[in-house]
mmCIF file of the N, C-alpha and C atoms, coordinates in Angstrom:
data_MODEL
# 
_entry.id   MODEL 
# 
loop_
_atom_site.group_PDB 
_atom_site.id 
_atom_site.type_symbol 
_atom_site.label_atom_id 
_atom_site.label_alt_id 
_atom_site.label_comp_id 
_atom_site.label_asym_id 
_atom_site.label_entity_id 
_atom_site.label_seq_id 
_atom_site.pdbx_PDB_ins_code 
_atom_site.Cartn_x 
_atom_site.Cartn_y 
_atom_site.Cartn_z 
_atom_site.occupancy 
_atom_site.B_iso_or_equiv 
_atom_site.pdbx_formal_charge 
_atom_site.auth_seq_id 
_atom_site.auth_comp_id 
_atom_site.auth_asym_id 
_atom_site.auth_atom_id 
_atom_site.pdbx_PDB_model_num 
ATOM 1   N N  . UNK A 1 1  ? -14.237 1.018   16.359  1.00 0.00 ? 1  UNK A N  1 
ATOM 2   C CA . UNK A 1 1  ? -13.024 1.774   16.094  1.00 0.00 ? 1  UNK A CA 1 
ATOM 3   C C  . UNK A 1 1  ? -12.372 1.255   14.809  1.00 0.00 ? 1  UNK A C  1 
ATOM 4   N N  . UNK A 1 2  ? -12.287 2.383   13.909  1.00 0.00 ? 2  UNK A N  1 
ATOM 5   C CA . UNK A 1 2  ? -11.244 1.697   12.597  1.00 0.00 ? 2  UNK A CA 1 
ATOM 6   C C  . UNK A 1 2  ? -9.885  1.708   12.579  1.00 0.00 ? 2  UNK A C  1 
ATOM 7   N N  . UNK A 1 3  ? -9.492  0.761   12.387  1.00 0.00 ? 3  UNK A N  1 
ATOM 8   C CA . UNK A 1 3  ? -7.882  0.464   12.950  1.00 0.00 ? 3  UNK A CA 1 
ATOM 9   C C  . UNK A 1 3  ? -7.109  0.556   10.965  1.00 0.00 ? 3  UNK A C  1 
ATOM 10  N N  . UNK A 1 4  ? -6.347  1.320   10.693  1.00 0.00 ? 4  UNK A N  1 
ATOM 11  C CA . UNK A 1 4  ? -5.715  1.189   9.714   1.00 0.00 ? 4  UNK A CA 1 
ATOM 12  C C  . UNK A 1 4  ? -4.670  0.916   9.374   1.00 0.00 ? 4  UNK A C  1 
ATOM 13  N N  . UNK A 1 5  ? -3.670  -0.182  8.717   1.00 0.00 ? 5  UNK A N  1 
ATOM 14  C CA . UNK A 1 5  ? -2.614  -0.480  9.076   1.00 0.00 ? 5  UNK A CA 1 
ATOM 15  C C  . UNK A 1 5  ? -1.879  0.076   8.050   1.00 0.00 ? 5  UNK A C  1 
ATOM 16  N N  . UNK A 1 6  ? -0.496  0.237   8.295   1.00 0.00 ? 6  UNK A N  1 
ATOM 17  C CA . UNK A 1 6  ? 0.822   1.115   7.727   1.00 0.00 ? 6  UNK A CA 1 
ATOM 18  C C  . UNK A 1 6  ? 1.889   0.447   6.978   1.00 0.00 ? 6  UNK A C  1 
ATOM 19  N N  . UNK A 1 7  ? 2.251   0.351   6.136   1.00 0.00 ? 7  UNK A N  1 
ATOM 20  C CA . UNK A 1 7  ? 3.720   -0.351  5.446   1.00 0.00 ? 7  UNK A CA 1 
ATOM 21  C C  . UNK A 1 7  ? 4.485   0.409   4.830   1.00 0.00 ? 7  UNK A C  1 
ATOM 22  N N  . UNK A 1 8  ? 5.743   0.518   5.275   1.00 0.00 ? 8  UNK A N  1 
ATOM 23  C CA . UNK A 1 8  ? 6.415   2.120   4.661   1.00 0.00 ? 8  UNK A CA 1 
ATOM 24  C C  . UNK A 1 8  ? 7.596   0.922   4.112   1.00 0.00 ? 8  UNK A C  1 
ATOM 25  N N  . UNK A 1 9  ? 8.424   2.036   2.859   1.00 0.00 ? 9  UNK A N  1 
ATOM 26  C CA . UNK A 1 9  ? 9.508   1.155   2.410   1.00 0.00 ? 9  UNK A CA 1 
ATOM 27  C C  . UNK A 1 9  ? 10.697  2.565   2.513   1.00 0.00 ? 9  UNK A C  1 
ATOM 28  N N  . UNK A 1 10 ? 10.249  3.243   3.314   1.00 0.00 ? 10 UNK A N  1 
ATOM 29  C CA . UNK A 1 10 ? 11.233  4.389   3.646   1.00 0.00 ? 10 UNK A CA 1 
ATOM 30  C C  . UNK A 1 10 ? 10.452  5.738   3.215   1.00 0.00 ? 10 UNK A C  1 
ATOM 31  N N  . UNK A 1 11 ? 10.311  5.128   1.594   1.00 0.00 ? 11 UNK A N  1 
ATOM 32  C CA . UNK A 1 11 ? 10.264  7.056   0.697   1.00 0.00 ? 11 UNK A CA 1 
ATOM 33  C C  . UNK A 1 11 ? 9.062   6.604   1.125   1.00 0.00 ? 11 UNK A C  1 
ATOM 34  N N  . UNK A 1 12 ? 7.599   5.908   0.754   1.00 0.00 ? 12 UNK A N  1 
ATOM 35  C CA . UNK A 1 12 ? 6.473   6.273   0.621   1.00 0.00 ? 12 UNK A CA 1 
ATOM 36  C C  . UNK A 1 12 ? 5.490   5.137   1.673   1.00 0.00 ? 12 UNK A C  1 
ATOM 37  N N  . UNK A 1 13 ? 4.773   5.442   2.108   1.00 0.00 ? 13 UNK A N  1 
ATOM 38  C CA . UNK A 1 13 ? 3.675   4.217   2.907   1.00 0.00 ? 13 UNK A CA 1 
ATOM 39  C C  . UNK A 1 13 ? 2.427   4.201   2.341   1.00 0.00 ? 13 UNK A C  1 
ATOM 40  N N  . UNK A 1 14 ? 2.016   2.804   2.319   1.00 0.00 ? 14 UNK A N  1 
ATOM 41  C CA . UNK A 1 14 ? 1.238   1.986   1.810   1.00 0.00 ? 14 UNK A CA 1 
ATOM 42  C C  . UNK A 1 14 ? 0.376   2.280   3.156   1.00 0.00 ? 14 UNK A C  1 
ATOM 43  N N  . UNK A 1 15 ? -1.109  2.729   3.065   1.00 0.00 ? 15 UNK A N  1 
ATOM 44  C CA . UNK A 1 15 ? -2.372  2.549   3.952   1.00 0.00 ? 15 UNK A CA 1 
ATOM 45  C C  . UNK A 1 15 ? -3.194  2.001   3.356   1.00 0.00 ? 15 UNK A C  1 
ATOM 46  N N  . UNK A 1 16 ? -3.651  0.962   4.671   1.00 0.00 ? 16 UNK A N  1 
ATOM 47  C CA . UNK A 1 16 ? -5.245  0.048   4.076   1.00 0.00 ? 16 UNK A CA 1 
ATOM 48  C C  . UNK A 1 16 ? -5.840  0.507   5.004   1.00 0.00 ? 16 UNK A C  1 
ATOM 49  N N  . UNK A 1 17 ? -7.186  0.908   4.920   1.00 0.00 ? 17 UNK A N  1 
ATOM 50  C CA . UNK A 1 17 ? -7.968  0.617   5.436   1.00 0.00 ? 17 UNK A CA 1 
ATOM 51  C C  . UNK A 1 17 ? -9.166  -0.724  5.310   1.00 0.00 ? 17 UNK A C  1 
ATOM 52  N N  . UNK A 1 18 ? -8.767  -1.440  6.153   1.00 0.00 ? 18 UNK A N  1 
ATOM 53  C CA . UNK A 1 18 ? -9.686  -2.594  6.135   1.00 0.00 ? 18 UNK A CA 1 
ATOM 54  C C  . UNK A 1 18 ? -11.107 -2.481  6.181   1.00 0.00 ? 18 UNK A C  1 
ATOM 55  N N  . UNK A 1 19 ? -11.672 -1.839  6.671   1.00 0.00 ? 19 UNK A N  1 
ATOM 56  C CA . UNK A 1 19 ? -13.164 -1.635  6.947   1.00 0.00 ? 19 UNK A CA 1 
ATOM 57  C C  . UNK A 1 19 ? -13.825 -0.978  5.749   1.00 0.00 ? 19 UNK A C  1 
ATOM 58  N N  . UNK A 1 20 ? -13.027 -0.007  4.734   1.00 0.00 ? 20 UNK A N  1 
ATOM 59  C CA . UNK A 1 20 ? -12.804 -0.175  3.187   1.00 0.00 ? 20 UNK A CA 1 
ATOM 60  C C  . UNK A 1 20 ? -13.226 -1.460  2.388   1.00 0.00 ? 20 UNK A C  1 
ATOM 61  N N  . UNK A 1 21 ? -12.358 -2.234  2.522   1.00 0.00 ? 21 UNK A N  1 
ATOM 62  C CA . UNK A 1 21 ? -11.857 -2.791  1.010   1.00 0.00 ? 21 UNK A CA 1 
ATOM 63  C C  . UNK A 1 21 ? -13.013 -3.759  0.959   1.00 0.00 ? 21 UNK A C  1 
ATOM 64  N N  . UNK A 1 22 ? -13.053 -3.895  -0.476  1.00 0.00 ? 22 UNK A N  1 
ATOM 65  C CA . UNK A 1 22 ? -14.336 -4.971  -1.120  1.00 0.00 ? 22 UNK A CA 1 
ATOM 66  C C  . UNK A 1 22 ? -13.490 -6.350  -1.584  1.00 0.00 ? 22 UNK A C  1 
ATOM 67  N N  . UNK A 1 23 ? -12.398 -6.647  -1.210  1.00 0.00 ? 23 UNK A N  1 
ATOM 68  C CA . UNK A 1 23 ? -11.402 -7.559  -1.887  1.00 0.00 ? 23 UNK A CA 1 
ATOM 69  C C  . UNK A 1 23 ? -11.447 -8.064  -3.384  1.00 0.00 ? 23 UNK A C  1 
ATOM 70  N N  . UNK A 1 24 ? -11.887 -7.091  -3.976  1.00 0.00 ? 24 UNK A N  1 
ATOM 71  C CA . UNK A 1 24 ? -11.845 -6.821  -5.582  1.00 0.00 ? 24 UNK A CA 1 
ATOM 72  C C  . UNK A 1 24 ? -10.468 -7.709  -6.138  1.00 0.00 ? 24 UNK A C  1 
ATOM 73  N N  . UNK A 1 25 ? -9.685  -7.618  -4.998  1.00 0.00 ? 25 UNK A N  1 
ATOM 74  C CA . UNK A 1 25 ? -8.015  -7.885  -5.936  1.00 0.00 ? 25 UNK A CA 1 
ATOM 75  C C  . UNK A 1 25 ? -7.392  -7.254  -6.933  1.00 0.00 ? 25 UNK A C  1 
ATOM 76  N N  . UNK A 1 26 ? -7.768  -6.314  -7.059  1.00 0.00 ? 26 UNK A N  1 
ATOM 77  C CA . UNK A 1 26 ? -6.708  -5.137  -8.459  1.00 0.00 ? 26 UNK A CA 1 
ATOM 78  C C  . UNK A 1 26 ? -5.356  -5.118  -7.729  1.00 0.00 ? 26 UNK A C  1 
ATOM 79  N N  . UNK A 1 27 ? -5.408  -4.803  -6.760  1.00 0.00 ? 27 UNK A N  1 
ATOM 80  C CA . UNK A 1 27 ? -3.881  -4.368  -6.286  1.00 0.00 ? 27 UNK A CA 1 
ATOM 81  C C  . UNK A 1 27 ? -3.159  -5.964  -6.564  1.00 0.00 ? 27 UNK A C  1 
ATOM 82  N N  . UNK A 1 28 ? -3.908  -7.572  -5.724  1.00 0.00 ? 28 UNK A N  1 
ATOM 83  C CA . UNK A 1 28 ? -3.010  -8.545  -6.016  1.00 0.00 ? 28 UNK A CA 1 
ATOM 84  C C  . UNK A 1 28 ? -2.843  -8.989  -7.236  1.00 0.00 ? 28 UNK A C  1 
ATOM 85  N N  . UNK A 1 29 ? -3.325  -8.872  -8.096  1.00 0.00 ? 29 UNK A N  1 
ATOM 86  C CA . UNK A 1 29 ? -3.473  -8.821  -9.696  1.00 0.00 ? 29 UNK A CA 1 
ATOM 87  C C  . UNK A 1 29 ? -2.398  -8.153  -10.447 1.00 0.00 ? 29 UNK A C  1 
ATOM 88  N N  . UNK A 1 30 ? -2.931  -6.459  -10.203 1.00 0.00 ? 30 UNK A N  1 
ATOM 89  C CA . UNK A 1 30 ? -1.497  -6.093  -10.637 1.00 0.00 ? 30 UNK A CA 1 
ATOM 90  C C  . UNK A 1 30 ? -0.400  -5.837  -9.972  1.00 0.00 ? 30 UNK A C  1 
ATOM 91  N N  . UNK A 1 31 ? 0.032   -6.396  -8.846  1.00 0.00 ? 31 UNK A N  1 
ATOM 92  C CA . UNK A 1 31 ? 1.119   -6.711  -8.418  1.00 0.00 ? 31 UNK A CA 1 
ATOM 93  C C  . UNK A 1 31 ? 1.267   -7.120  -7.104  1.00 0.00 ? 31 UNK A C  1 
ATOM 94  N N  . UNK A 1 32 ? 1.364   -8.491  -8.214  1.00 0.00 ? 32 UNK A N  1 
ATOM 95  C CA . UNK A 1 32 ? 1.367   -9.460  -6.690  1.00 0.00 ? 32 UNK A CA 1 
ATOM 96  C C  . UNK A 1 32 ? 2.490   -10.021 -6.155  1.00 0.00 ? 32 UNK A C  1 
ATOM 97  N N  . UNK A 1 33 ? 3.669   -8.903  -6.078  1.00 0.00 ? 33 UNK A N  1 
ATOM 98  C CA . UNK A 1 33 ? 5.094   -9.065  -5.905  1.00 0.00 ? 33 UNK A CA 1 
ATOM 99  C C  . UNK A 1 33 ? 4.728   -8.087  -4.389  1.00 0.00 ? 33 UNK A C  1 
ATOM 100 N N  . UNK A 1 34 ? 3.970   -7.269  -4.284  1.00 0.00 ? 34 UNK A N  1 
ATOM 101 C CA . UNK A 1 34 ? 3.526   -6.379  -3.539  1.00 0.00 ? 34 UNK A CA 1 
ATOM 102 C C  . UNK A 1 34 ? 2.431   -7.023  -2.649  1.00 0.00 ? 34 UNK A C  1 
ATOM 103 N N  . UNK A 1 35 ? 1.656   -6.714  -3.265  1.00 0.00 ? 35 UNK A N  1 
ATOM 104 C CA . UNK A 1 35 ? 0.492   -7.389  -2.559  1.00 0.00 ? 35 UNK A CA 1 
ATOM 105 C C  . UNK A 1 35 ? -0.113  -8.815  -2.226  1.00 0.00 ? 35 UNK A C  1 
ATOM 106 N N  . UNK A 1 36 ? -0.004  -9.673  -1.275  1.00 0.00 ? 36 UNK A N  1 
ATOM 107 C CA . UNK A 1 36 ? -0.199  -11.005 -0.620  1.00 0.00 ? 36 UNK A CA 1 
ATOM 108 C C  . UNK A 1 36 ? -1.139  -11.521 -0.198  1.00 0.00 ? 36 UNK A C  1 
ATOM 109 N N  . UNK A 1 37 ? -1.991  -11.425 -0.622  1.00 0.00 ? 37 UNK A N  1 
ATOM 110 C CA . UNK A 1 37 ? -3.443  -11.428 0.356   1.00 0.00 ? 37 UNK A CA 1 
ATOM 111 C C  . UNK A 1 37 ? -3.054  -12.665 1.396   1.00 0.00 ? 37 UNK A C  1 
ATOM 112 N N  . UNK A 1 38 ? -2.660  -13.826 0.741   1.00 0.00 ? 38 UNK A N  1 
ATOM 113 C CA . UNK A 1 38 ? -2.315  -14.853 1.561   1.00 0.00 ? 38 UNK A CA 1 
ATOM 114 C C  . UNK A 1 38 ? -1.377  -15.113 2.421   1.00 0.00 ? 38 UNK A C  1 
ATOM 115 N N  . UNK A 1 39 ? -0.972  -13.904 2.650   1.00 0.00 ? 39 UNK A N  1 
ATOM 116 C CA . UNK A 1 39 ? 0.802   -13.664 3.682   1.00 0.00 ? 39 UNK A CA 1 
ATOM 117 C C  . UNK A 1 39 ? 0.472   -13.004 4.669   1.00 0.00 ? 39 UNK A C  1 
ATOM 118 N N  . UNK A 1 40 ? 1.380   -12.862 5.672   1.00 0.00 ? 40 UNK A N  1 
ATOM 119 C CA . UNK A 1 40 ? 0.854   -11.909 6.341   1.00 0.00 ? 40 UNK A CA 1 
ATOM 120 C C  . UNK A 1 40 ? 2.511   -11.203 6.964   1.00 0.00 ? 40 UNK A C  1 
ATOM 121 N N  . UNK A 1 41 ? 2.590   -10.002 6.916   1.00 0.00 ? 41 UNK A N  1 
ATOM 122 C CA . UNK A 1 41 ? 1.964   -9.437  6.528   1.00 0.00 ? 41 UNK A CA 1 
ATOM 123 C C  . UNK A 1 41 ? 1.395   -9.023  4.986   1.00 0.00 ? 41 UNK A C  1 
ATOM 124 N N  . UNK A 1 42 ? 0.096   -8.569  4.306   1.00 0.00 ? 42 UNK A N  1 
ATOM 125 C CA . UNK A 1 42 ? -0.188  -8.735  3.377   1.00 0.00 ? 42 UNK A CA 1 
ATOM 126 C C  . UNK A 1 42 ? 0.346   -7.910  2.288   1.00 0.00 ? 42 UNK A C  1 
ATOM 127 N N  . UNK A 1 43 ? 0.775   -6.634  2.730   1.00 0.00 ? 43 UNK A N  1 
ATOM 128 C CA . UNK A 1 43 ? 1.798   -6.123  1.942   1.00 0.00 ? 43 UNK A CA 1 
ATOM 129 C C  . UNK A 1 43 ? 3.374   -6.075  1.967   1.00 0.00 ? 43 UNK A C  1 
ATOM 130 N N  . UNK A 1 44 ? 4.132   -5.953  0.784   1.00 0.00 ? 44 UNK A N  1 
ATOM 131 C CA . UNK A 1 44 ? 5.371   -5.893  0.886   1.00 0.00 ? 44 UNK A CA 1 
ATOM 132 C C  . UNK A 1 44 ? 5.678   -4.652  0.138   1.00 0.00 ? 44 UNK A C  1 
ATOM 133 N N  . UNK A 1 45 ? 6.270   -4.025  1.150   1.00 0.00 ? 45 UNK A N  1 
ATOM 134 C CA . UNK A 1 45 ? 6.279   -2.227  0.691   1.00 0.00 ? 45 UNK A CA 1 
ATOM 135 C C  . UNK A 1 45 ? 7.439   -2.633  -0.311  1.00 0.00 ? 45 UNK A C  1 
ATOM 136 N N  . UNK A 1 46 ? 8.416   -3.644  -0.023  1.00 0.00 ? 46 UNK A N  1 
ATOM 137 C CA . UNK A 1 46 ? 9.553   -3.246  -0.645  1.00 0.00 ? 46 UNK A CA 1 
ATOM 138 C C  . UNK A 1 46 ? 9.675   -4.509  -1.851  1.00 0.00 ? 46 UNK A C  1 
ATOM 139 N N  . UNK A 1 47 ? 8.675   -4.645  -2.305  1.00 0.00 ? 47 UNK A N  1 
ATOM 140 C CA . UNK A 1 47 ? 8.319   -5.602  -3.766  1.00 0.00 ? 47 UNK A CA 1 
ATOM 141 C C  . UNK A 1 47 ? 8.642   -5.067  -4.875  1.00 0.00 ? 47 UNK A C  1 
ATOM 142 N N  . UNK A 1 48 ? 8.353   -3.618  -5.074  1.00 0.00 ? 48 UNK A N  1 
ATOM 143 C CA . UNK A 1 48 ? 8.190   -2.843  -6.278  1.00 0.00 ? 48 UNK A CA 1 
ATOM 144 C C  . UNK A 1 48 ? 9.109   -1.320  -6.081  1.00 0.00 ? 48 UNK A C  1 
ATOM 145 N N  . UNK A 1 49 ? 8.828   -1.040  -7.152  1.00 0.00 ? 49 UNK A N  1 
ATOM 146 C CA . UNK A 1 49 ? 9.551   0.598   -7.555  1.00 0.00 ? 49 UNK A CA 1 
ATOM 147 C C  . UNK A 1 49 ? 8.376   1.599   -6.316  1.00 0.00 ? 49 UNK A C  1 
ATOM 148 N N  . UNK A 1 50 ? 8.926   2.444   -5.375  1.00 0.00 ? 50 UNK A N  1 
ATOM 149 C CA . UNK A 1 50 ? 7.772   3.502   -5.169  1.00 0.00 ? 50 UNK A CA 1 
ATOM 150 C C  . UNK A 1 50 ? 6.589   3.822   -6.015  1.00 0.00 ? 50 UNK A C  1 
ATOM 151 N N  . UNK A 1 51 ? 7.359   4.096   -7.261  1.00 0.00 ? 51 UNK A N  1 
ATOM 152 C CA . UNK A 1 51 ? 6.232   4.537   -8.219  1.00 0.00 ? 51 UNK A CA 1 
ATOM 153 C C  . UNK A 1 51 ? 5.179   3.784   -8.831  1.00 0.00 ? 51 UNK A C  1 
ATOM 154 N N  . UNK A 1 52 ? 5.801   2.777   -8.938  1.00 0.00 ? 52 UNK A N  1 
ATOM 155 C CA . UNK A 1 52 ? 4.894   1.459   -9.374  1.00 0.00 ? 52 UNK A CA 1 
ATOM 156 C C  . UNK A 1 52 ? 4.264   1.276   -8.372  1.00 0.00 ? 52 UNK A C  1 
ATOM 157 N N  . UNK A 1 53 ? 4.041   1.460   -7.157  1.00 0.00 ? 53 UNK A N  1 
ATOM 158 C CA . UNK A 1 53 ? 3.216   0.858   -5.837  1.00 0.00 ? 53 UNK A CA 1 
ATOM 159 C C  . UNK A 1 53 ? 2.201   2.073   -5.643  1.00 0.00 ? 53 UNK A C  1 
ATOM 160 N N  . UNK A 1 54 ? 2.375   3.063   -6.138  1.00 0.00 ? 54 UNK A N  1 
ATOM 161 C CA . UNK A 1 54 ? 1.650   4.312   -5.980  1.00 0.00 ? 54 UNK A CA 1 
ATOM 162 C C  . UNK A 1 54 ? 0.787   4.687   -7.309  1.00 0.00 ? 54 UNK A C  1 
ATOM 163 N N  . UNK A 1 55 ? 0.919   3.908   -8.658  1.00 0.00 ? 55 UNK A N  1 
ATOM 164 C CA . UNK A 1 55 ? 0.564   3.937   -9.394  1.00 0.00 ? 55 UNK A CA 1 
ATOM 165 C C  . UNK A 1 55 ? -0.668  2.533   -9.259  1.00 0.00 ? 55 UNK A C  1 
ATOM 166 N N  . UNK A 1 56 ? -0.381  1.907   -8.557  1.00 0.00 ? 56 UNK A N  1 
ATOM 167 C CA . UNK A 1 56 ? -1.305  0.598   -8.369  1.00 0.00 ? 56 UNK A CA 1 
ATOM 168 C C  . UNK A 1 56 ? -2.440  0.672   -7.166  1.00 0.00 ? 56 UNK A C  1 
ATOM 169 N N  . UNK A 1 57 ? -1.923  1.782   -6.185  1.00 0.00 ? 57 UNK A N  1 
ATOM 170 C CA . UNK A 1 57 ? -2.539  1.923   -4.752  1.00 0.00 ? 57 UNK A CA 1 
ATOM 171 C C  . UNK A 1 57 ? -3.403  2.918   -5.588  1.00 0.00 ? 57 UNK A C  1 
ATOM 172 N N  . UNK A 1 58 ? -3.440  3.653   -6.537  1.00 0.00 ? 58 UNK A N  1 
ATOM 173 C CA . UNK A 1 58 ? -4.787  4.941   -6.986  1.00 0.00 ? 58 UNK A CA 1 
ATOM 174 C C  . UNK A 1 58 ? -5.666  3.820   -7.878  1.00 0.00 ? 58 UNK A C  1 
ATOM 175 N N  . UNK A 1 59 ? -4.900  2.439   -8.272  1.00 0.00 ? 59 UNK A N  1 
ATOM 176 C CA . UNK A 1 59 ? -6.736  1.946   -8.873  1.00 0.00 ? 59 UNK A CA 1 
ATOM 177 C C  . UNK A 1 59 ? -7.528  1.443   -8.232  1.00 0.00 ? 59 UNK A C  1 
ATOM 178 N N  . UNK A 1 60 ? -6.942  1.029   -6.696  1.00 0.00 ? 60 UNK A N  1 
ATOM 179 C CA . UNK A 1 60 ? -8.077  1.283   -5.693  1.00 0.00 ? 60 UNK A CA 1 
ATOM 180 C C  . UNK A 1 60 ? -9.595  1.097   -5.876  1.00 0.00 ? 60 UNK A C  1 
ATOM 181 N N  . UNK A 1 61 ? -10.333 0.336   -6.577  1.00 0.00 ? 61 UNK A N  1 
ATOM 182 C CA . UNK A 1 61 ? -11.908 1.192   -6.269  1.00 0.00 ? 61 UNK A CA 1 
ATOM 183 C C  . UNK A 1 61 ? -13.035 1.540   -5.123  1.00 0.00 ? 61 UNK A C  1 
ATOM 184 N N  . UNK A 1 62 ? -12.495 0.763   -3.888  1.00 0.00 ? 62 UNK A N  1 
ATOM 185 C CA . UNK A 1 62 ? -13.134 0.917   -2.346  1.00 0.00 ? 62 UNK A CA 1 
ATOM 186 C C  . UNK A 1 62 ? -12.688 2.484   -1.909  1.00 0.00 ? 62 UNK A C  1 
ATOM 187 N N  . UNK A 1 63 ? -10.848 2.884   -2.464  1.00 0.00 ? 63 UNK A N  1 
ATOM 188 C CA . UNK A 1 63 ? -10.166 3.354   -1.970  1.00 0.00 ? 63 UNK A CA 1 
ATOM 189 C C  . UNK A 1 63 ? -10.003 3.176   -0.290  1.00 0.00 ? 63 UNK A C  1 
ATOM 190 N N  . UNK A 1 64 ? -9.788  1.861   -0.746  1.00 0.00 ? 64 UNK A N  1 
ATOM 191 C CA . UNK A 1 64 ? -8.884  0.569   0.996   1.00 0.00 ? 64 UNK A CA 1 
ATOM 192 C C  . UNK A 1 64 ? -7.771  1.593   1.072   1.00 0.00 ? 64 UNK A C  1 
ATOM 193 N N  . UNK A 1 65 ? -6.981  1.631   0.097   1.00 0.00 ? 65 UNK A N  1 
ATOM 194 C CA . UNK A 1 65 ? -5.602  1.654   -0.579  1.00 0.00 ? 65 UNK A CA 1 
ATOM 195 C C  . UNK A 1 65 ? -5.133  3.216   -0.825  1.00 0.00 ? 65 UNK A C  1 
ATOM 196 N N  . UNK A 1 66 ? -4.192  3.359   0.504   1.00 0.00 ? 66 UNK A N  1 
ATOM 197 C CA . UNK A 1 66 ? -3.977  5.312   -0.188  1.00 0.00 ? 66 UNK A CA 1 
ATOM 198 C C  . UNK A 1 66 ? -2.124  5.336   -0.158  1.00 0.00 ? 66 UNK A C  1 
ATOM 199 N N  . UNK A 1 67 ? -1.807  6.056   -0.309  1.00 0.00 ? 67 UNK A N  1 
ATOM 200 C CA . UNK A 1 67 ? -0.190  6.363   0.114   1.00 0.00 ? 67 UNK A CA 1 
ATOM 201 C C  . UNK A 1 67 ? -0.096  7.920   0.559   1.00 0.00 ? 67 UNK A C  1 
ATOM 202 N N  . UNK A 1 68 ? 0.764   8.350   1.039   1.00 0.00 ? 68 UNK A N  1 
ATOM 203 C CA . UNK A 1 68 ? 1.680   9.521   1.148   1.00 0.00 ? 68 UNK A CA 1 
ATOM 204 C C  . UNK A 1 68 ? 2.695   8.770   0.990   1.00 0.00 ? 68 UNK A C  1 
ATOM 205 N N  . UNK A 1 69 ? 3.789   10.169  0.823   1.00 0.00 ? 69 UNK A N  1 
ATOM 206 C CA . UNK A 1 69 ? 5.316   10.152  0.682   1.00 0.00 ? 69 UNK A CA 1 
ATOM 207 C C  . UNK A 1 69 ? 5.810   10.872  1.647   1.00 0.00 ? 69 UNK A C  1 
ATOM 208 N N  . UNK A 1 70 ? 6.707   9.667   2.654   1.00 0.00 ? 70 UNK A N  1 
ATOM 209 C CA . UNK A 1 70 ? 7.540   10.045  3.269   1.00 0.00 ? 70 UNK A CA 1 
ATOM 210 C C  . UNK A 1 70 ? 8.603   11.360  2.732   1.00 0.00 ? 70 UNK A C  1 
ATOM 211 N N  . UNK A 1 71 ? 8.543   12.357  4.400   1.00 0.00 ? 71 UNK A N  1 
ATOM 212 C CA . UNK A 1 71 ? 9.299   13.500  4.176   1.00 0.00 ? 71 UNK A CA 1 
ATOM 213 C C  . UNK A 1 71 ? 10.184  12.938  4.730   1.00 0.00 ? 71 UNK A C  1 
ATOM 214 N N  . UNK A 1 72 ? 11.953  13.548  4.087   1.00 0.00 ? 72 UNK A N  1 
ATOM 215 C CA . UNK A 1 72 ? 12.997  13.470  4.542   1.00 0.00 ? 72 UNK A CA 1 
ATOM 216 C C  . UNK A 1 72 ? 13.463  14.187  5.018   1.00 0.00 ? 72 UNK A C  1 
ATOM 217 N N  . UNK A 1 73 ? 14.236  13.611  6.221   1.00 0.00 ? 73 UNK A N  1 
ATOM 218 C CA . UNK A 1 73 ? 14.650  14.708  7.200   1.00 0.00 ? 73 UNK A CA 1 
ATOM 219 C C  . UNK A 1 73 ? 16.392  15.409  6.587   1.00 0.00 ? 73 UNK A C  1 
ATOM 220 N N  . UNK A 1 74 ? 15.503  16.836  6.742   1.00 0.00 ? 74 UNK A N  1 
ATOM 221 C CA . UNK A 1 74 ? 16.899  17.579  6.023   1.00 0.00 ? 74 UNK A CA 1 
ATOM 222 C C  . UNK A 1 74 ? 18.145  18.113  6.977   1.00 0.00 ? 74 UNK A C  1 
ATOM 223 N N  . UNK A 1 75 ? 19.821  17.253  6.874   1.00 0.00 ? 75 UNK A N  1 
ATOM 224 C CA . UNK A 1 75 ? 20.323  18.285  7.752   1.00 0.00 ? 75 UNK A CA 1 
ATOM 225 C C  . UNK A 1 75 ? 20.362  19.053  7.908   1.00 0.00 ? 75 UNK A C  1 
ATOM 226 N N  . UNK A 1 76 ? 20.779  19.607  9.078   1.00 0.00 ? 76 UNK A N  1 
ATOM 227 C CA . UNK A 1 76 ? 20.531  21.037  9.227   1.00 0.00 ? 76 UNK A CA 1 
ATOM 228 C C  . UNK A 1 76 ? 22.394  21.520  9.520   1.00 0.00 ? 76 UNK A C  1 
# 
């Protein structure tokens, strides 16, 4: 069973899939305000700008590393 774990910082979530990743390190490299390999938990959604974390999660090359963007709930 592949278990994938979740890190949201509200607007957008961070997905790994572990059974993915080649531990290349691009993501702790370029931003390792974010990414921890040695922490646990190993990401910190709330290290960086959204955009900057979503701009770093597409160089990916296993593609471990995906995001969506949280929808906000609209009053009604």
């Amino acid at each position: 069973m592949k278990t994938n774990k979740e890190y949201s910082n509200g607007e957008v979530t961070i997905i790994w899939q572990p059974d993915l990743c080649i531990h290349c390190g691009y993501c702790a490299k370029g931003q390792p305000e974010v990414f921890k390999p040695k922490e646990k938990p190993w990401i910190n959604p709330n290290g960086a700008a959204s955009e900057a974390m979503v701009n770093q999660v597409k160089q990916c090359p296993s593609g471990a590393l995906s995001f969506r963007y949280n929808q906000k709930k609209v009053d009604e």
